[in-house]
One Martini backbone bead per residue (centre of mass of N, CA, C, O) as a GRO file, in nm:
protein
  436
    1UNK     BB    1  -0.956  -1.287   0.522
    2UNK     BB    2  -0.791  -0.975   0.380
    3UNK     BB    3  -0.797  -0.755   0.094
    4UNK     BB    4  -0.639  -0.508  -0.102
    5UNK     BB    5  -0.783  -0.331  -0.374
    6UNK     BB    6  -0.564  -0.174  -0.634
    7UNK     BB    7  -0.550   0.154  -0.864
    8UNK     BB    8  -0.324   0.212  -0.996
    9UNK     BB    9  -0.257   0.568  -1.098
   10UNK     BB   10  -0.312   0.765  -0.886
   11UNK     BB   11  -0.315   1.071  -0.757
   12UNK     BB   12  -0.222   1.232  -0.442
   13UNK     BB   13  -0.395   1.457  -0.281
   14UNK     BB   14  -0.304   1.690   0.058
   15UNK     BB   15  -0.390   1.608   0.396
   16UNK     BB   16  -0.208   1.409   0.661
   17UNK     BB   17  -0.217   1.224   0.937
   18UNK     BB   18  -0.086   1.101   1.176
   19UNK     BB   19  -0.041   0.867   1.405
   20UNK     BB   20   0.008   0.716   1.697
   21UNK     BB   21   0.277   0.540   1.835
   22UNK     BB   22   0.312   0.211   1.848
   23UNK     BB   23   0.593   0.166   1.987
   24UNK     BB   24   0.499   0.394   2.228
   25UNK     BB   25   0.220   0.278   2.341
   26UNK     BB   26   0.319  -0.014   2.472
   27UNK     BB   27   0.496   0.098   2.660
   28UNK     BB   28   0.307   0.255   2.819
   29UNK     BB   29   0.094   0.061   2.879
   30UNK     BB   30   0.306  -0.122   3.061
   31UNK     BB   31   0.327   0.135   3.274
   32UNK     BB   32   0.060   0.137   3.418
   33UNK     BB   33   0.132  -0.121   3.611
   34UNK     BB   34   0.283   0.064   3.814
   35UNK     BB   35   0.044   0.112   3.909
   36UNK     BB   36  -0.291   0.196   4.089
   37UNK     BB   37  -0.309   0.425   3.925
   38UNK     BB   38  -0.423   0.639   3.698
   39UNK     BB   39  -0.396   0.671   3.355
   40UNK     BB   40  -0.281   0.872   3.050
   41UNK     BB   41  -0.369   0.847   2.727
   42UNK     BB   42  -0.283   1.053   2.442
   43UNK     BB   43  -0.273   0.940   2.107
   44UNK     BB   44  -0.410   0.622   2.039
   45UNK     BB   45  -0.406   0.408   1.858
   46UNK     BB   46  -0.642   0.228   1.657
   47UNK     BB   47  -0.487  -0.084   1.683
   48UNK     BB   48  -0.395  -0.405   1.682
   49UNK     BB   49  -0.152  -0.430   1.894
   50UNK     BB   50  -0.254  -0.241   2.087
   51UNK     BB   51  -0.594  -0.364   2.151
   52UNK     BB   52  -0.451  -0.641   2.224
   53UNK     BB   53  -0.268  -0.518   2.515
   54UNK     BB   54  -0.506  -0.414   2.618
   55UNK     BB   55  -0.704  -0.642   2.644
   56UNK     BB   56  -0.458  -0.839   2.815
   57UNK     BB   57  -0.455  -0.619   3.065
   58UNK     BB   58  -0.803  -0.643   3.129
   59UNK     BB   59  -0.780  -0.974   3.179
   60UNK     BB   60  -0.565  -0.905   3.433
   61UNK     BB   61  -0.767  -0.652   3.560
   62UNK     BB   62  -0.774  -0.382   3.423
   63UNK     BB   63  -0.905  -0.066   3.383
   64UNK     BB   64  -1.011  -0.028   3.075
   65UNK     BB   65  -1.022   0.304   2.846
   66UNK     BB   66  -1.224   0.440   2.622
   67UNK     BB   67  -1.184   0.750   2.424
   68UNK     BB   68  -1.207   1.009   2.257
   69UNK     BB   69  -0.919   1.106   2.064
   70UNK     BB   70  -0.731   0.883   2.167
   71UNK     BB   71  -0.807   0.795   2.461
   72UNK     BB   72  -0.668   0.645   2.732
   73UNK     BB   73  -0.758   0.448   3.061
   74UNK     BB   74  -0.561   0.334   3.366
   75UNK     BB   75  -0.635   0.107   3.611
   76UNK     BB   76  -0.411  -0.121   3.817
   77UNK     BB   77  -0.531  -0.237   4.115
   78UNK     BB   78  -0.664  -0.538   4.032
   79UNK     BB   79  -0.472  -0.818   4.016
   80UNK     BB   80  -0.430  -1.113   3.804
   81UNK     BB   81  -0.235  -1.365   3.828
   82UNK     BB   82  -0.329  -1.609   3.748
   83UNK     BB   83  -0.360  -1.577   3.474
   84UNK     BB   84  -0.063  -1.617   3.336
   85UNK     BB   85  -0.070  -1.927   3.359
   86UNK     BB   86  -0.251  -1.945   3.128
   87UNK     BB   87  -0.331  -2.085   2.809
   88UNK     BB   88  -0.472  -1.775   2.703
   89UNK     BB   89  -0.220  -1.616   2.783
   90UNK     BB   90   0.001  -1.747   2.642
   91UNK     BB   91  -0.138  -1.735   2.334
   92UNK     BB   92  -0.160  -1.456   2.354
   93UNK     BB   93   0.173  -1.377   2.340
   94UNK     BB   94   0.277  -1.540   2.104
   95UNK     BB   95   0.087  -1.304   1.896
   96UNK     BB   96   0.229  -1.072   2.086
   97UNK     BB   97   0.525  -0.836   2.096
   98UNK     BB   98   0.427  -0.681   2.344
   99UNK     BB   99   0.409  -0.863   2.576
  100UNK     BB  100   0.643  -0.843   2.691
  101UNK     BB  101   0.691  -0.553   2.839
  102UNK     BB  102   0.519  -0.709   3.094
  103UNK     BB  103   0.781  -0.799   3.247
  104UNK     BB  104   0.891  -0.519   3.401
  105UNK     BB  105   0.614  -0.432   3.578
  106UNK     BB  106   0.565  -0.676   3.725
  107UNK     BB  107   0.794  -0.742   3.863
  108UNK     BB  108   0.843  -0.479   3.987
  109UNK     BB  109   0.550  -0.519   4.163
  110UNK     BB  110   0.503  -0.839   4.231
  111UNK     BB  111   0.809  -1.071   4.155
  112UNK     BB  112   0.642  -1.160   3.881
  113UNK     BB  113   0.662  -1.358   3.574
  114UNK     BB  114   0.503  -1.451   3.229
  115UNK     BB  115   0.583  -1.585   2.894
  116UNK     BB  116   0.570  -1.612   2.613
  117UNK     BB  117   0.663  -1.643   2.331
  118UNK     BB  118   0.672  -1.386   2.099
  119UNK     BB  119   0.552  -1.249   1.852
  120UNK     BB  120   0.527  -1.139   1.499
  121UNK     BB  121   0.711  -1.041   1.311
  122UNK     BB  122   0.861  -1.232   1.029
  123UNK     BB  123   1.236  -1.100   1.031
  124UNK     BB  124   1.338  -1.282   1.229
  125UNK     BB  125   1.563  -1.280   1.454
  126UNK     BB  126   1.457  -1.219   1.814
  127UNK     BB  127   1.600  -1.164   2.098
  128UNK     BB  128   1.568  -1.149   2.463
  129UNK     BB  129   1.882  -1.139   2.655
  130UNK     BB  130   1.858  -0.859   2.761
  131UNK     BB  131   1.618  -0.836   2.935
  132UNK     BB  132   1.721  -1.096   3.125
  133UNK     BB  133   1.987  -0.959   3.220
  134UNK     BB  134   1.895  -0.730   3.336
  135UNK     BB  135   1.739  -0.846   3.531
  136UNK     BB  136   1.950  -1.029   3.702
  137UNK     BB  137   2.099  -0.749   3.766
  138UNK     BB  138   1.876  -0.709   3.981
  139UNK     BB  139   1.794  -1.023   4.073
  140UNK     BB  140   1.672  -1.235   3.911
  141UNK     BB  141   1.536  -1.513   3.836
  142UNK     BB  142   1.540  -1.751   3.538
  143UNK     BB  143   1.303  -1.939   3.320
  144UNK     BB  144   1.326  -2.180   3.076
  145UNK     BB  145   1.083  -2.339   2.889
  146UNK     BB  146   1.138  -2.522   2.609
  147UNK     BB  147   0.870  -2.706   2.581
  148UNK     BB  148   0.674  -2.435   2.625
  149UNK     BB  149   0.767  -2.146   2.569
  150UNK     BB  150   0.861  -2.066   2.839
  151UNK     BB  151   0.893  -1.726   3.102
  152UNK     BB  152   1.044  -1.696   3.387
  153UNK     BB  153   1.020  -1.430   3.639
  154UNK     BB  154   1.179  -1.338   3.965
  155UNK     BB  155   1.177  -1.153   4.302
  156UNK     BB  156   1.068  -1.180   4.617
  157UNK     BB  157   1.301  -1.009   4.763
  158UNK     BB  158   1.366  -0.796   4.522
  159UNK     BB  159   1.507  -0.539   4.372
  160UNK     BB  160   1.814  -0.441   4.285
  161UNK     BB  161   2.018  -0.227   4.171
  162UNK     BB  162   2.257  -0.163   3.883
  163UNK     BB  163   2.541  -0.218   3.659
  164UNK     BB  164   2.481  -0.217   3.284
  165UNK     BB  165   2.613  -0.345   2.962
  166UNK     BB  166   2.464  -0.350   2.701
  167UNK     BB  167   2.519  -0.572   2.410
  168UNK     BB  168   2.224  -0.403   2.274
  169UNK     BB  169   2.009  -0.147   2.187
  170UNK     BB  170   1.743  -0.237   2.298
  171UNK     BB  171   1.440  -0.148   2.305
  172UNK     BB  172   1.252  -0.327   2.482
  173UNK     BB  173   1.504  -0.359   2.671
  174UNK     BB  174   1.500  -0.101   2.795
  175UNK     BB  175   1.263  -0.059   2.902
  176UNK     BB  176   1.188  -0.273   3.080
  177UNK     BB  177   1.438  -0.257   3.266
  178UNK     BB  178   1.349   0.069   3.336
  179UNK     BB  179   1.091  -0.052   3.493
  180UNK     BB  180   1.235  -0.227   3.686
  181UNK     BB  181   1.380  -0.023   3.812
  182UNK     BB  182   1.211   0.237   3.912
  183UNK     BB  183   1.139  -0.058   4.138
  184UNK     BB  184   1.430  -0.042   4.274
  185UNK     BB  185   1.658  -0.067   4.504
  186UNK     BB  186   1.848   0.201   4.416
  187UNK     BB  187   2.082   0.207   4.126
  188UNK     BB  188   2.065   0.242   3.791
  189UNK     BB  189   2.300   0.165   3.550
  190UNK     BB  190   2.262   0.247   3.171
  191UNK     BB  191   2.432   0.112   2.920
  192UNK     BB  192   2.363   0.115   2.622
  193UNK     BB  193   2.111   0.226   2.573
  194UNK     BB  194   1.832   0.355   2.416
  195UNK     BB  195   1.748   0.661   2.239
  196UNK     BB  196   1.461   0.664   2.181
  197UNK     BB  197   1.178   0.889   2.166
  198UNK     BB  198   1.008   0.646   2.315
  199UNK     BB  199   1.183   0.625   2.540
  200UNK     BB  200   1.156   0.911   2.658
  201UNK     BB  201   0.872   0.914   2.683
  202UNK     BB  202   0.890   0.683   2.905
  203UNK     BB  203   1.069   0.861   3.096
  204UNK     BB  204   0.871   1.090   3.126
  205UNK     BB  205   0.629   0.921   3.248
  206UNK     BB  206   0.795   0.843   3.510
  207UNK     BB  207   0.843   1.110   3.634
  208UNK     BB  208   0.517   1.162   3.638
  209UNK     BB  209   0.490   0.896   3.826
  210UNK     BB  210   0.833   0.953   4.021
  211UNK     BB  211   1.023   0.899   3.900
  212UNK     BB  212   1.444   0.878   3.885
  213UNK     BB  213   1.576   1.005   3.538
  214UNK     BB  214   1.871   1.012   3.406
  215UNK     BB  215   1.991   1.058   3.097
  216UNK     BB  216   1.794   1.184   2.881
  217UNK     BB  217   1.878   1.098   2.565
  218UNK     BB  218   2.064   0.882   2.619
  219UNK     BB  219   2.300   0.577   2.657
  220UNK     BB  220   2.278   0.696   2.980
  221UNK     BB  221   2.134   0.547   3.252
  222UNK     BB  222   1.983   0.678   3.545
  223UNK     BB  223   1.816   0.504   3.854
  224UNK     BB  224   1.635   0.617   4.086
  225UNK     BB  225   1.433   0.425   4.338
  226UNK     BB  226   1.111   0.367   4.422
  227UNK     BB  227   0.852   0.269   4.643
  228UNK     BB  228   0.678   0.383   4.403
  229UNK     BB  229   0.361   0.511   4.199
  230UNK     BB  230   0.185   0.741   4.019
  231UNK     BB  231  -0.040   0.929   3.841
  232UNK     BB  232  -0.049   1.009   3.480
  233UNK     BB  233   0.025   1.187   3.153
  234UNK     BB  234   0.007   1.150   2.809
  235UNK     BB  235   0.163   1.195   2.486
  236UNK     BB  236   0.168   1.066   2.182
  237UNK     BB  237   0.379   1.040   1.919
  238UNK     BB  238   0.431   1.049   1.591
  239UNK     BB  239   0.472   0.817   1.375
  240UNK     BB  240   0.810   0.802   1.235
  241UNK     BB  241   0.688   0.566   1.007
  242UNK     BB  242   0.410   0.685   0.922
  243UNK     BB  243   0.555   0.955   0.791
  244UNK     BB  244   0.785   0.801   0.600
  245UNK     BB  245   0.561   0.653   0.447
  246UNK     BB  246   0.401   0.921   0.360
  247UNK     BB  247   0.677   1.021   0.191
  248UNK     BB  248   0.719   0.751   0.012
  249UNK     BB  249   0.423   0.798  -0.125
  250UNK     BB  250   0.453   1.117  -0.241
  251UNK     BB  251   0.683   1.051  -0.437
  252UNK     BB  252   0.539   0.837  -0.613
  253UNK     BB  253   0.212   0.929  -0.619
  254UNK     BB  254   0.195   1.247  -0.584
  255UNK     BB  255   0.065   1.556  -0.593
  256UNK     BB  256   0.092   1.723  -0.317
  257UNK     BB  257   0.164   1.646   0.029
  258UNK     BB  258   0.046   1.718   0.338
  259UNK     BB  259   0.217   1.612   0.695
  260UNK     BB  260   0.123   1.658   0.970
  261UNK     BB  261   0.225   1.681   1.289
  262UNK     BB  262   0.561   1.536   1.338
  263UNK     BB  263   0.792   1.619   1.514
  264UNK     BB  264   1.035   1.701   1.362
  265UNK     BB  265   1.266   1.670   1.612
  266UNK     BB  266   1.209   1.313   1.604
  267UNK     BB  267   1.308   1.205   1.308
  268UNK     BB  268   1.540   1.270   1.240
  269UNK     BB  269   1.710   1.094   0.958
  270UNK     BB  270   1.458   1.074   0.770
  271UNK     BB  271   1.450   1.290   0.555
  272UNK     BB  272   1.737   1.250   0.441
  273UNK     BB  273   1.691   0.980   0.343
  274UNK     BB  274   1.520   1.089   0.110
  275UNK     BB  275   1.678   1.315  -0.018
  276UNK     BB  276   1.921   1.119  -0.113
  277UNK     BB  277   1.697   1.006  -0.338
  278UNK     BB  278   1.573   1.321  -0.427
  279UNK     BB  279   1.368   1.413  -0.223
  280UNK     BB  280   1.139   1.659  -0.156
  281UNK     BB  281   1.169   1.824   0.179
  282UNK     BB  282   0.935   2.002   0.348
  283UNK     BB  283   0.943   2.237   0.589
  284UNK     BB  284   0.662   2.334   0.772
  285UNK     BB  285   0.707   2.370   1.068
  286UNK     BB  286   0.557   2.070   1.169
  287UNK     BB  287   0.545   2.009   0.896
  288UNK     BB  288   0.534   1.888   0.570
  289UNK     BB  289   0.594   1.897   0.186
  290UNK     BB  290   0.533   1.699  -0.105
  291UNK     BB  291   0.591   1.706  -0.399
  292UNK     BB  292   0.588   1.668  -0.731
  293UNK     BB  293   0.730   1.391  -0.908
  294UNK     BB  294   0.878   1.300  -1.190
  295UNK     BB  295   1.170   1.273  -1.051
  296UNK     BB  296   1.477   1.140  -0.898
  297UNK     BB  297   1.835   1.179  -0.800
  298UNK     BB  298   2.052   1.010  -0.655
  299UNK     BB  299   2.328   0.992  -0.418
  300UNK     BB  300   2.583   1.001  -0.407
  301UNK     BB  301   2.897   1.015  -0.291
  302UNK     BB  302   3.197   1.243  -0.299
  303UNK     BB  303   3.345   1.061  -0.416
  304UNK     BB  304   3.115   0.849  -0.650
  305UNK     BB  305   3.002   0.634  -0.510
  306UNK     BB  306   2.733   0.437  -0.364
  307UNK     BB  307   2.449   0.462  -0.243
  308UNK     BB  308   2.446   0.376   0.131
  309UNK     BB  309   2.164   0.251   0.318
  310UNK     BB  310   2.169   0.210   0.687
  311UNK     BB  311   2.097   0.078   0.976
  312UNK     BB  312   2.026   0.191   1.307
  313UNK     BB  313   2.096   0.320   1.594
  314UNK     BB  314   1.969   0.558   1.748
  315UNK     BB  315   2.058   0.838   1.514
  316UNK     BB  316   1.988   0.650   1.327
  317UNK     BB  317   1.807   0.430   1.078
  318UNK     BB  318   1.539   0.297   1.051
  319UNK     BB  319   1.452  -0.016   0.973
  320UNK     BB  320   1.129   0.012   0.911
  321UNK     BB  321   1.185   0.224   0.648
  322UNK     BB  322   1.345   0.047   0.408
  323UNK     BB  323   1.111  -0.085   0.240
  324UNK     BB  324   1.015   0.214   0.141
  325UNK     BB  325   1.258   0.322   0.031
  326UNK     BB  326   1.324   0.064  -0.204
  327UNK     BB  327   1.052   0.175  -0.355
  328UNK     BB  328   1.138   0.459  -0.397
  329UNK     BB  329   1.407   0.394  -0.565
  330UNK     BB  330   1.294   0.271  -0.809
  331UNK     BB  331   1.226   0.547  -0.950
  332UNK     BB  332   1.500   0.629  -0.979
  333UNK     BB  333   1.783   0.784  -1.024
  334UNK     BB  334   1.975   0.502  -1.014
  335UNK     BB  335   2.172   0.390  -0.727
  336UNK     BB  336   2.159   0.164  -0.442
  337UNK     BB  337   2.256   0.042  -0.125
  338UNK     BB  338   2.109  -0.192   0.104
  339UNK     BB  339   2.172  -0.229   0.504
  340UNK     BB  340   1.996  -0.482   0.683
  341UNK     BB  341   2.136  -0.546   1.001
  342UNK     BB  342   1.931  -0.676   1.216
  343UNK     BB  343   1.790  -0.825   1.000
  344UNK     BB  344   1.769  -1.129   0.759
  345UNK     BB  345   1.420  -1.107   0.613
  346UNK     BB  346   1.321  -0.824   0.530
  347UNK     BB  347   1.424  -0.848   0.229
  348UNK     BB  348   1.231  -1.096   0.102
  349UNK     BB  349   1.015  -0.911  -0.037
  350UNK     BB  350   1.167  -0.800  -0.321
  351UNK     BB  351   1.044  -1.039  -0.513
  352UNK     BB  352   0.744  -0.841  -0.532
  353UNK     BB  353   0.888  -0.619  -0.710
  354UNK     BB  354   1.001  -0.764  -0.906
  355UNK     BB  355   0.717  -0.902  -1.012
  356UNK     BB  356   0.686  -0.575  -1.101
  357UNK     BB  357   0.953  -0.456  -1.278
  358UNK     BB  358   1.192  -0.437  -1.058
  359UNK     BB  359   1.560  -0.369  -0.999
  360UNK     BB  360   1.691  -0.608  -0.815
  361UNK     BB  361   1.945  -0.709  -0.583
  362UNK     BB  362   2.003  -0.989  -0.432
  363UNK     BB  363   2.293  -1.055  -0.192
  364UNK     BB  364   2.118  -1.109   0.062
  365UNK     BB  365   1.956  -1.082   0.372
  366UNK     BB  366   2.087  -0.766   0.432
  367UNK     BB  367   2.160  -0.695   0.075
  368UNK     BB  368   2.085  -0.463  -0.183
  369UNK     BB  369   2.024  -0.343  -0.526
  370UNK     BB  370   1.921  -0.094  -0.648
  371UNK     BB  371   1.785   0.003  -0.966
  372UNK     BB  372   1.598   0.249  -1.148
  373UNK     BB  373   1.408   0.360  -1.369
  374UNK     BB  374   1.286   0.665  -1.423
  375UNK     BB  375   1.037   0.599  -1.512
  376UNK     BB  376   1.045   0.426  -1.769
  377UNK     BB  377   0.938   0.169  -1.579
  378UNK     BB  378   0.638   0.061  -1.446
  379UNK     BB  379   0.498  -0.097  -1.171
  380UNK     BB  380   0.355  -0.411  -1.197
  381UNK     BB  381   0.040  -0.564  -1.125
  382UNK     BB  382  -0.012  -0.771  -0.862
  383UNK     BB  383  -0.036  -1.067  -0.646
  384UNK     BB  384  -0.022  -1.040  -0.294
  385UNK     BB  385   0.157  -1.076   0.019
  386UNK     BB  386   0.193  -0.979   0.354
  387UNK     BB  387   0.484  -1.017   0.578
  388UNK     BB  388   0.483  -0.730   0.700
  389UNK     BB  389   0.414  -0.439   0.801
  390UNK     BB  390   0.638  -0.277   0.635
  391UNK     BB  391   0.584  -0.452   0.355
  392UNK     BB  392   0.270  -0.352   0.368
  393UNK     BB  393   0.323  -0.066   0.285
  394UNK     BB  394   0.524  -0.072   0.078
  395UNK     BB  395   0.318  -0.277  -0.160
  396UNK     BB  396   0.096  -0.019  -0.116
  397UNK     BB  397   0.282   0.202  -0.257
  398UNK     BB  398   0.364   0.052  -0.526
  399UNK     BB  399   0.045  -0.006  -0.614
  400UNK     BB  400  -0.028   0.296  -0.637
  401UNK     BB  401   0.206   0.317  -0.890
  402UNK     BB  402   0.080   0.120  -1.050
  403UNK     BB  403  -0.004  -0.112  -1.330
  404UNK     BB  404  -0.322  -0.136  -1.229
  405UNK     BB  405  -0.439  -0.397  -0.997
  406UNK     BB  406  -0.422  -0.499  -0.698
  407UNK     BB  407  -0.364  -0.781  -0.454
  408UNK     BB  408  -0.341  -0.775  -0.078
  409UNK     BB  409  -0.257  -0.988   0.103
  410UNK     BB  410  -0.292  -1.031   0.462
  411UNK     BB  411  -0.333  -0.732   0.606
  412UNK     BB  412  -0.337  -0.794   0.926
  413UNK     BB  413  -0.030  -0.690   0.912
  414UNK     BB  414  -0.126  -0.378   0.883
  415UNK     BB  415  -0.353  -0.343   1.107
  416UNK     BB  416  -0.127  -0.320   1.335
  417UNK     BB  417  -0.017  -0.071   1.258
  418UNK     BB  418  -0.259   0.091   1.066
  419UNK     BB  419  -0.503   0.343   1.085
  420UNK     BB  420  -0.745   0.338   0.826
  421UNK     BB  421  -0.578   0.319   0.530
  422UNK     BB  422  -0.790   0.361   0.321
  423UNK     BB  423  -0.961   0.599   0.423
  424UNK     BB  424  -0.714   0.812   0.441
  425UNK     BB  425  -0.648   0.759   0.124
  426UNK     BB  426  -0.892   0.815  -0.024
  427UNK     BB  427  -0.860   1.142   0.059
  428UNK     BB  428  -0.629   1.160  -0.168
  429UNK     BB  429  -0.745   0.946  -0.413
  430UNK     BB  430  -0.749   0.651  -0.375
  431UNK     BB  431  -0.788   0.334  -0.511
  432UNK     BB  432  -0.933   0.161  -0.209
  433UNK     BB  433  -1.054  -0.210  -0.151
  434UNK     BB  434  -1.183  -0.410   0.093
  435UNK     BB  435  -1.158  -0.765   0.055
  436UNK     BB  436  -1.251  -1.107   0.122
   0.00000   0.00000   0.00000
């Protein structure tokens, strides 16, 4: 167990690049199960819980390749079906929330899958009911052991397209759908589909793999059916969360940070989420920069009532950067009031800021409100532990800017989202340092 040891109050400045976005590589090594033919993914991070799912589907037969600057290729010519059923393939399911992603092109292409209830940050209840559905309407038998904590889909018959309308616009659920109807016989319509960047992404590396997907980027999508798919490539974007974190860092700690290749035009409306709490967001072409804030003040409504930001699906804002935005509040003038409508437990993290000597309200699960201190009292060092990976950054930006050294345990809570982020920071200036 590590934990990263942090000298809070040095400013950092500089220029730093975004990672390859980890949750839109998961849906595509799930996608190159689809085929037989290698494909290429460039631009993926390297970090835990994707080198996890690289991992297990190398051991479920794909001959799986790392190359130099984030290249990746696959090629699933010869799955081994039977490891499915092991009790190795199972507990590492447990452990890895990305392993369900697997259910969609496993079913449709072998016309079976199974995995164990699948792991991930401990943030409330995370339900799979919609991918489920998905699979059901396609045509798929489902089994639940509830003793044994695993989920069995099958369809030896094939799948057959069908008209849907999803109750969540879950994305991994709509991934999944995505993947397993792209080989269903006939034309599959989801409506209320999910239609972040990464989904838009998952569909166009489909089309160069010979799938025909209508209206990507809309949450009404038509998928017709092909009878195979061939290899193809693609680059993944800039993970949207950790530059997020990284506007959120340069706001409380930065003394003028540029954050290169951003991809601008998929942020959506995570700048604007910064702007109201007074950050100054400059767009430079596809960079941003973040000046040095001495201060910065939260923005009312036009009635004058209290600023509040809440979580929604795309083109809302991620509900992933609500603890980073919470952070920077923190040090705001004003008050805001956050309603984190997802998630249940992600705002338990709040009492180790307040820990820290922020003023924040917890009224419930899923709303707090920040009072901000105006910088007028800093945030003292503490030692504490990461409860999952984006409170793990929150804590690691809060801890930036605390008074003293600070000790955050469990950091592969960290590692699992965020690529060599000491090392990353330390070249802006951070002084932080891994230790057992």
């Amino acid at each position: 167990m590590s934990s990263f040891k942090i000298e809070g109050g040095h400013r950092l400045k500089g220029t730093i690049c975004p990672q390859g976005a980890k949750n839109e590589a998961l849906e595509l090594i799930a996608a190159t199960l689809l085929t037989d033919e290698e494909v290429r993914l460039d631009n993926v991070p390297d970090i835990l819980d994707v080198n996890n799912l690289l991992q297990l589907i190398a051991d479920m037969g794909a001959e799986v390749r790392r190359h130099d600057n984030g290249c990746v290729t696959v090629r699933a010519a010869e799955m081994n079906l039977s490891y499915m059923q092991s009790e190795d393939f199972l507990s590492r399911c447990q452990r890895l929330r990305g392993s369900v992603l697997l259910l969609g092109p496993l079913l449709a292409r072998f016309g079976h899958a199974a995995i164990a209830k699948p792991g991930g940050d401990k943030i409330g209840r995370r339900r799979l009911d919609t991918h489920f559905y998905g699979f059901k309407k396609l045509g798929a038998m489902f089994c639940h052991n509830e003793d044994a904590g695993t989920f069995e889909i099958q369809c030896p018959e094939g799948l057959r397209g069908s008209y849907m309308l999803l109750d969540e616009a879950s994305i991994t659920g709509t991934a999944n759908i995505i993947m397993a109807a792209a080989l269903a016989e006939g034309t599959t319509t989801i409506y209320n589909a999910a239609c972040e960047p990464y989904i838009q992404q998952l569909c166009r590396l489909l089309t160069r793999m010979g799938a025909k997907i209508e209206g990507i980027a809309s949450n009404l999508l038509t998928i017709h059916g092909v009878t195979s798919l061939h290899g193809a490539s693609i680059r993944v974007l800039p993970d949207m969360i950790e530059v997020g974190s990284f506007i959120g860092m340069a706001a409380i700690a930065g003394d003028g940070i540029t954050i290169k290749d951003v991809s601008y035009s998929d942020l959506g409306i995570i700048p604007d989420c910064f702007r109201r709490l007074g950050i100054t967001v400059e767009r430079r072409g596809d960079d941003i920069y973040v000046p040095r804030h001495e201060h910065y003040e939260i923005e009312s409504f036009i009635d004058g009532s209290i600023m509040t930001l809440a979580d929604a699906p795309w083109p809302g804002l991620t509900p992933d950067l609500i603890s980073v935005l919470i952070v920077v509040a923190t040090q705001a003038k004003g008050s805001v009031l956050f309603h984190q409508k997802m998630f249940e437990s992600r705002l338990f993290f709040v009492d180790k800021l307040i820990d820290m000597g922020a003023q924040i309200l917890l009224c419930d699960p899923h709303r707090a409100v920040v009072i901000g201190h105006d910088h007028a009292l800093r945030l003292r060092a503490r030692r504490m532990a990461s409860p999952d990976i984006r409170a793990g950054i929150a804590l690691l930006i809060a801890a930036l800017s605390a008074e003293g050294t600070s000790i955050i345990d469990n950091i592969e809570q960290i590692d699992r989202g965020y690529e060599c982020i000491e090392q990353r920071l330390g070249k802006l200036g951070a002084v932080i340092e891994r230790i057992d």
